[in-house]
C-alpha positions as CSV (number, residue, x, y, z in Angstrom):
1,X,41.6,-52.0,-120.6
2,X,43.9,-54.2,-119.2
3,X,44.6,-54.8,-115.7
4,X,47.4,-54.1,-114.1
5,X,48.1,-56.9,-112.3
6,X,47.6,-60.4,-113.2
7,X,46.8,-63.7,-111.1
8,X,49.6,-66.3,-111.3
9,X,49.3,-69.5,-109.8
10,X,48.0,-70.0,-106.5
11,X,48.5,-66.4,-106.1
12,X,44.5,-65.5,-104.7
13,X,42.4,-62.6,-105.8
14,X,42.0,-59.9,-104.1
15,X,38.6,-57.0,-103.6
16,X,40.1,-54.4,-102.1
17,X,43.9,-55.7,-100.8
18,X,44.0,-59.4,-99.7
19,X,45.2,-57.8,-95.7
20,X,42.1,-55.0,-96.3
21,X,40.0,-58.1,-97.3
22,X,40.8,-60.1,-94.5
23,X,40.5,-57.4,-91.7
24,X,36.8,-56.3,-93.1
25,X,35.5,-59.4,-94.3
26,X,35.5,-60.8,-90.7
27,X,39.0,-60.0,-88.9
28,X,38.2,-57.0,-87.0
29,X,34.4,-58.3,-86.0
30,X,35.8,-61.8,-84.7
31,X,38.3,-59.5,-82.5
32,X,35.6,-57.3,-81.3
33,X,32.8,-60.5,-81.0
34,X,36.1,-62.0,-78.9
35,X,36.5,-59.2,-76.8
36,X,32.8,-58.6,-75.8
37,X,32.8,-62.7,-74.9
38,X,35.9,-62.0,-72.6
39,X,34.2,-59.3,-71.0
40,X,30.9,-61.6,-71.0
41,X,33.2,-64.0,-69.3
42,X,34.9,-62.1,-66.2
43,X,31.6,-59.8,-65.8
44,X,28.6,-62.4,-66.4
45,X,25.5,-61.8,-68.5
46,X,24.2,-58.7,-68.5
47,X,21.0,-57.9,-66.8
48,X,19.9,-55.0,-68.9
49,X,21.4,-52.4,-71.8
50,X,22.8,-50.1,-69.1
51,X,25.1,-52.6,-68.1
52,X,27.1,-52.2,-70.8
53,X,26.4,-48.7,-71.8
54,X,30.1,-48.0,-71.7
55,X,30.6,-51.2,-74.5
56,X,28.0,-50.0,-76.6
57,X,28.3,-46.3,-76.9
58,X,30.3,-46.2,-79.4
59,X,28.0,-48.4,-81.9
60,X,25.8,-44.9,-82.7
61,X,29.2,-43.8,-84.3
62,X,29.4,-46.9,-86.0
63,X,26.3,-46.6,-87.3
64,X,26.8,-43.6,-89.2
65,X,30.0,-44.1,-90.5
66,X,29.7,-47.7,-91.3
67,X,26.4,-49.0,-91.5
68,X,24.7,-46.0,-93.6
69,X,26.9,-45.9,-96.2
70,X,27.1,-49.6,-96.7
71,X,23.0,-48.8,-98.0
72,X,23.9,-46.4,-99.8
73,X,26.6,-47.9,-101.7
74,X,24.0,-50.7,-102.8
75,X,21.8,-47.6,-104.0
76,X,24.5,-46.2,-106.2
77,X,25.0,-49.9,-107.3
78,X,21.7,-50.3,-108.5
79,X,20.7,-47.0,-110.3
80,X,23.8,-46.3,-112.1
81,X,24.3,-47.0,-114.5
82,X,20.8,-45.9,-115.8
83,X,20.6,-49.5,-118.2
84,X,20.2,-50.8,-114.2
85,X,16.8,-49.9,-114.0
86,X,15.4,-51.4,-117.0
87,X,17.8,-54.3,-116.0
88,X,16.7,-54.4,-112.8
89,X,12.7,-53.0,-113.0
90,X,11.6,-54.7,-109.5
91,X,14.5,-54.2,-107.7
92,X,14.2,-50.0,-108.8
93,X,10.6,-50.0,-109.9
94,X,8.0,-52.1,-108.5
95,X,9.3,-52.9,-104.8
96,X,10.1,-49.1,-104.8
97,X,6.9,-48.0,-105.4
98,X,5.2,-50.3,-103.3
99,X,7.5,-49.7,-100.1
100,X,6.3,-45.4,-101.4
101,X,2.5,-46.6,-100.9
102,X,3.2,-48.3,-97.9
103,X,4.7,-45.0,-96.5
104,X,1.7,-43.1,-97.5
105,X,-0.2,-45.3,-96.1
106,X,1.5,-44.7,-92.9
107,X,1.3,-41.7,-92.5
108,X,-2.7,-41.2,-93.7
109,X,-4.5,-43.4,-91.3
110,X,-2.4,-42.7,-88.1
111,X,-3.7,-41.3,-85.5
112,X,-1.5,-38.7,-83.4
113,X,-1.1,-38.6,-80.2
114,X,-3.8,-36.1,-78.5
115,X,-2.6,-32.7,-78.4
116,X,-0.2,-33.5,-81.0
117,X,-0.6,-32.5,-84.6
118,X,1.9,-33.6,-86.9
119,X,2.6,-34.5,-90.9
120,X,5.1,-37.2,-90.1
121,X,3.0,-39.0,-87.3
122,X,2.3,-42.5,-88.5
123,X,0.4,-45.7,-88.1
124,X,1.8,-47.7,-85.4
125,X,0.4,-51.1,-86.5
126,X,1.9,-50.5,-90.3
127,X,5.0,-48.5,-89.1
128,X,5.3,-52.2,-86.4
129,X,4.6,-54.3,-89.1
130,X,7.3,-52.8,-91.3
131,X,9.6,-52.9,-88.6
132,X,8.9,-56.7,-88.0
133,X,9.5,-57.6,-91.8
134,X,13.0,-56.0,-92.2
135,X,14.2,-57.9,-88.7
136,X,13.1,-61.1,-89.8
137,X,14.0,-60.4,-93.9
138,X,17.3,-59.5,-92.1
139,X,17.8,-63.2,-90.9
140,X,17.8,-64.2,-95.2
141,X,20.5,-61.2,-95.8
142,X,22.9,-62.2,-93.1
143,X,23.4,-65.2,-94.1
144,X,22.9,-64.9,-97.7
145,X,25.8,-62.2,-97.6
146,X,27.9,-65.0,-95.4
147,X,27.6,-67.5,-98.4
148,X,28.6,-64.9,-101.0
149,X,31.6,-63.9,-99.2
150,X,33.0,-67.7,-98.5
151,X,32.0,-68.2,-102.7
152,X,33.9,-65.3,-103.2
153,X,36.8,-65.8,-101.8
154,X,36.4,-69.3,-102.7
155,X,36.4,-68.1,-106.5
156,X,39.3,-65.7,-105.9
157,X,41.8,-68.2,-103.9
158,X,41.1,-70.3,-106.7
159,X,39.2,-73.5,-104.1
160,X,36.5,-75.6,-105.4
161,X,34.3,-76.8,-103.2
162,X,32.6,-80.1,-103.7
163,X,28.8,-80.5,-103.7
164,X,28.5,-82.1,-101.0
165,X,31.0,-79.7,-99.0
166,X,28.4,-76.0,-100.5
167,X,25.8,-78.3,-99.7
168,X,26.8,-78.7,-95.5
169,X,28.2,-75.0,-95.5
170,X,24.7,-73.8,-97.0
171,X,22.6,-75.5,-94.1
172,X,24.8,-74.5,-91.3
173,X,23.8,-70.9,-92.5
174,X,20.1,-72.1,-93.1
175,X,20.2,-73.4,-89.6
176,X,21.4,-69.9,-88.2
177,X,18.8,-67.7,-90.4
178,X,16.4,-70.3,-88.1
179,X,18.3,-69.6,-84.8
180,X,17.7,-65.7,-86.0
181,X,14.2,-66.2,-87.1
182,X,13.6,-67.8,-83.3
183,X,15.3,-66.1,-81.1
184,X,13.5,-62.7,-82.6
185,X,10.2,-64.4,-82.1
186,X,10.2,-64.4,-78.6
187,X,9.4,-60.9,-78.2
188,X,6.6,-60.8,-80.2
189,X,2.9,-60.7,-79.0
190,X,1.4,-64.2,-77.8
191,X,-1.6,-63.5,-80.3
192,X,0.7,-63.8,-83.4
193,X,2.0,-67.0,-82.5
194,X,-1.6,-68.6,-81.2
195,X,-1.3,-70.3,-77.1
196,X,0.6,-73.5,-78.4
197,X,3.3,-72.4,-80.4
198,X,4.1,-69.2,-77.9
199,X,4.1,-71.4,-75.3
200,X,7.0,-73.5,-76.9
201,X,9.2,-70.7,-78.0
202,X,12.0,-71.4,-75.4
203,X,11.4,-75.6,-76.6
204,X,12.1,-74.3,-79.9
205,X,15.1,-71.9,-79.2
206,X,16.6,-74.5,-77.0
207,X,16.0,-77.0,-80.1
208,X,17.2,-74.4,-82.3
209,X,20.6,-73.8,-80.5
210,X,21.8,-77.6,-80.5
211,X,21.4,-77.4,-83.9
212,X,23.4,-74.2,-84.4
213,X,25.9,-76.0,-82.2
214,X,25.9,-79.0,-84.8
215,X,26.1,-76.6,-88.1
216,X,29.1,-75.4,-86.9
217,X,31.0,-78.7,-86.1
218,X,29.9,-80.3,-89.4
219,X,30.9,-77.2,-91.6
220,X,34.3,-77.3,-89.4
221,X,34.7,-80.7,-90.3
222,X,33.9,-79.6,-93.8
223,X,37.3,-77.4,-93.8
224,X,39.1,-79.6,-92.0
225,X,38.0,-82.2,-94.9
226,X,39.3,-79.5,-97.4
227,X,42.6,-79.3,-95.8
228,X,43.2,-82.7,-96.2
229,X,41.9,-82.6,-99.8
230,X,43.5,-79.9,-101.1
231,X,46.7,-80.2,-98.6
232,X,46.7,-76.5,-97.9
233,X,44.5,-74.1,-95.4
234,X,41.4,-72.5,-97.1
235,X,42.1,-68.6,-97.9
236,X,41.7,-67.0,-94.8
237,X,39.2,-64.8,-95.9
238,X,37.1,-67.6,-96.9
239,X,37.4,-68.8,-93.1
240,X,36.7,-65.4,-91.9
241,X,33.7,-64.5,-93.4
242,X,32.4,-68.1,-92.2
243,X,33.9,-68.0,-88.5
244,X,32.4,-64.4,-88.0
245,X,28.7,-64.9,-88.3
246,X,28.7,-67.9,-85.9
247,X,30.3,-65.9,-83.6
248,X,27.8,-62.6,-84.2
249,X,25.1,-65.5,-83.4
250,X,27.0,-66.7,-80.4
251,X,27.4,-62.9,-78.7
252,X,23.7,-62.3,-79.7
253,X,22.6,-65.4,-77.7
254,X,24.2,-64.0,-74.1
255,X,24.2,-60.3,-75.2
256,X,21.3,-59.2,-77.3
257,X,22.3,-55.5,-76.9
258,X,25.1,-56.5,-79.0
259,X,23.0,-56.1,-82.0
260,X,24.5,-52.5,-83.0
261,X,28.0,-54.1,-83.2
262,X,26.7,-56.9,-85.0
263,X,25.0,-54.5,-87.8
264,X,28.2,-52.6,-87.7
265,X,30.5,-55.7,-88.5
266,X,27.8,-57.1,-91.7
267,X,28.0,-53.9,-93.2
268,X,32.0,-53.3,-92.8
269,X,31.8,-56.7,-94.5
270,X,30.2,-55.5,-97.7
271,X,31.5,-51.8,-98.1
272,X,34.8,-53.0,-100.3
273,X,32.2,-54.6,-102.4
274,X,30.2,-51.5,-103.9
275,X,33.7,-49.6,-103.9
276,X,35.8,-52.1,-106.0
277,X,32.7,-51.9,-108.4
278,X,32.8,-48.0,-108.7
279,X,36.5,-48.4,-108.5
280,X,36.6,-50.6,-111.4
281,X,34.2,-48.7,-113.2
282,X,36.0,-45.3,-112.8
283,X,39.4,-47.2,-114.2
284,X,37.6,-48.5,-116.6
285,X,36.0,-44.5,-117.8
286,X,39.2,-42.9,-117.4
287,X,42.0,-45.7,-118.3
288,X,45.3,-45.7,-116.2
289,X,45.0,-43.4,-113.7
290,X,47.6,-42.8,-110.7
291,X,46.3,-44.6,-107.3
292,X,47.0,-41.4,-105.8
293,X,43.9,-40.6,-107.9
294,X,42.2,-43.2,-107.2
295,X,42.5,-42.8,-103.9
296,X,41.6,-39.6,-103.5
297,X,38.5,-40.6,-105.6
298,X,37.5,-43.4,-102.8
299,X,37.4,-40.7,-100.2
300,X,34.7,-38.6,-102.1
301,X,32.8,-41.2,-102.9
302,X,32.8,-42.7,-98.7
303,X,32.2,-38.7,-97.9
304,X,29.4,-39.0,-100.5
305,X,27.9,-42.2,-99.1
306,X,27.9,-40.9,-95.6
307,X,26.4,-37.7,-96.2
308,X,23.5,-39.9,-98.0
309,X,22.7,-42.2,-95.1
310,X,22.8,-39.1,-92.6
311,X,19.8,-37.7,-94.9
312,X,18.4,-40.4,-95.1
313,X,18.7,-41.9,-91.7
314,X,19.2,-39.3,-88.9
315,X,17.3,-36.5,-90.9
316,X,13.9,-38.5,-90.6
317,X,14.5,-38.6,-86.5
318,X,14.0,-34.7,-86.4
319,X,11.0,-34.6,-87.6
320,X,9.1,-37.5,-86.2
321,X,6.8,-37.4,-82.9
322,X,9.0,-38.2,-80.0
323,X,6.3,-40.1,-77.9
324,X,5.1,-42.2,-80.3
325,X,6.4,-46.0,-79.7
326,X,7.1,-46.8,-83.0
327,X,8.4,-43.1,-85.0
328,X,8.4,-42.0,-88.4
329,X,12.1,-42.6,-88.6
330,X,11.2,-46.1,-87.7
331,X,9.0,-46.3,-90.8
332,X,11.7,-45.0,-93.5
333,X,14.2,-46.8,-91.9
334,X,12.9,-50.3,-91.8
335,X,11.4,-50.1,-95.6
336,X,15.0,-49.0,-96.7
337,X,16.0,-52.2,-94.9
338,X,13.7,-54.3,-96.8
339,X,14.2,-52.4,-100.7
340,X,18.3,-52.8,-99.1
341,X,18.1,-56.4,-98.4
342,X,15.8,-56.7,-101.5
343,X,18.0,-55.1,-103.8
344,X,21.5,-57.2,-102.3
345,X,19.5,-60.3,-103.7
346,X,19.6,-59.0,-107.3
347,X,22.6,-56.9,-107.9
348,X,25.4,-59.8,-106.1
349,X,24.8,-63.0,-107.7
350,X,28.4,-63.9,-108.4
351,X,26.7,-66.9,-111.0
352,X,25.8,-64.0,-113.1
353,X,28.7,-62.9,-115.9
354,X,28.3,-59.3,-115.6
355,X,28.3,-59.3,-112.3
356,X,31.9,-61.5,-112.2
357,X,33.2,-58.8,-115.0
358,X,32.5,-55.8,-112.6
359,X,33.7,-57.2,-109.9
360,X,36.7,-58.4,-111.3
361,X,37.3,-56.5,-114.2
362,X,40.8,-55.5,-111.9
363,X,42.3,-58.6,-112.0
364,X,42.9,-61.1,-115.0
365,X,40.2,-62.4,-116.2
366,X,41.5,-65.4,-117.6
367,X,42.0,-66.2,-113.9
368,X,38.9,-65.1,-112.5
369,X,35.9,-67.0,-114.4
């Protein structure tokens, strides 16, 4: 089938809309991630999470309607269609059914909570354990998902970075998935560092930061070196999707409660991903449709995404054990974060040809290589 519209020129690519791209790539989260440092400015640093109850309320809601469905939509991605799973056997097989065992495992050697008896108590040092993997895993994703949106765009606006330019973009983002990785270590237990390297946690965070700070004046000076290169601004989108996960890193560092928005904003990044894919695919089944259709379509399959991450995410809290520290819901959650993460590695490797072709397949492909 052919597309219906056609690159020409400079004219850039485009996911969902180039203004749609734009906004959810990184626009709206660098206006929130501004707005929360405004109110960080004229209010100080808060002391505790009920200081800014009235901030954060709203990130529950978030949650549900952004942040569960972005999983999902990586789920339908990887089992349909059904040539996926012998495509993609680790990714639907084997991680699967080891991420099941460790479940069962959960559940069969904990120990409940006297005068509690329960199918869906669990093993607090597994369920921990899990829970400890997925934030630290998460660290590789963010910024993993940061690179593939600046090649993206990159690809679709038609820039070519030089080598040494990827390469200086690349470790900025290594250097943040360190900030991440050390800046969650210093709530962990003493004993799983040993006495010398807990001690020099804050050494290492402090060390940490300056190079954060560095990561992002050398890749700046990377796209100010494009600029003059190229004699025009990088794509917006491309700047964007760089701009906002420095800043998510920023708000973390005097905020930490701030971590719900921040979850929010990385998954309203990727949700016009998995739909141009189904989009694409449905046009591709069906031929010219009306965009009335496909519309129409878009909003069953968001309705359908949302009403798997509710069962998959808020069903699990109604039938854990409330006064155990780390819950059943904790368990399913966190290994769906790490098959999630897992499964993003495989399925979104622009490099790969079939990929390109599905994610593209609405735009002229002579264009888009």
């Amino acid at each position: 089938m052919k597309p219906k519209k056609a690159l020409r020129g400079n004219r850039s690519g485009y996911i969902l809309s180039e203004s749609l791209d734009f906004w959810m790539t990184g626009g709206v989260s660098i206006v929130v991630m501004f707005l929360l440092l405004v109110y960080i400015f004229f209010t100080g640093v808060p002391q505790s999470t009920a200081n800014i109850t009235s901030i954060l309320g709203t990130a529950i809601v978030l949650q549900l309607l952004i942040n569960w469905p972005h999983f999902m939509g990586a789920y339908r991605l990887i089992y349909t269609p059904k040539s996926n799973i012998k495509r993609y056997k680790s990714a639907t097989i084997y991680i699967p059914a080891v991420l099941l065992l460790i479940l069962i495992v959960g559940l069969v050697t904990s120990e409940p909570t006297e005068g509690t008896v329960s199918l869906f108590s669990v093993n607090q040092d597994v369920t921990y354990f899990c829970w400890l993997v997925a934030a630290f895993y998460l660290a590789w994703h963010y910024t993993g998902q940061a690179w593939g949106m600046i090649a993206t765009y990159s690809k679709l606006s038609q820039l070519t970075l030089k080598k040494s330019e990827r390469l200086t973009l690349r470790l900025g983002l290594r250097t943040l998935l360190a900030w991440h990785v050390i800046w969650g270590a210093q709530d962990l237990p003493a004993e799983w560092f040993g006495g010398v390297l807990h001690a020099n946690i804050d050494m290492l965070l402090s060390l940490v930061n300056i190079a954060a700070c560095l990561a992002f004046f050398a890749s700046s000076m990377v796209w100010y070196g494009v600029y003059l290169r190229t004699k025009r601004i990088p794509d917006k989108r491309i700047l964007v999707s760089w701009l906002s996960i420095y800043l998510w890193y920023f708000v973390l560092f005097f905020m930490p409660e701030a971590y719900l928005l921040v979850q929010a904003s990385h998954a309203l990044q990727y949700l016009p991903f998995p739909m141009r894919v189904e989009l694409n695919r449905r046009q591709a089944n069906l031929g010219d449709i009306k965009q009335f259709a496909l519309k129409a379509w878009a909003i069953k399959y968001y309705v359908l995404l949302l009403s798997a991450g509710i069962v998959f995410f808020y069903f699990p809290e109604f039938i854990s054990i409330e006064n155990q520290q780390f819950t059943f819901a904790v368990l399913v959650s966190s290994l769906i974060n790490i098959h999630h993460y897992f499964v993003d590695s495989c399925i979104w490797r622009i490099s790969n040809a079939e990929v390109r072709h599905e994610l593209f397949a609405h735009l002229e492909t002579k264009n888009v290589k």
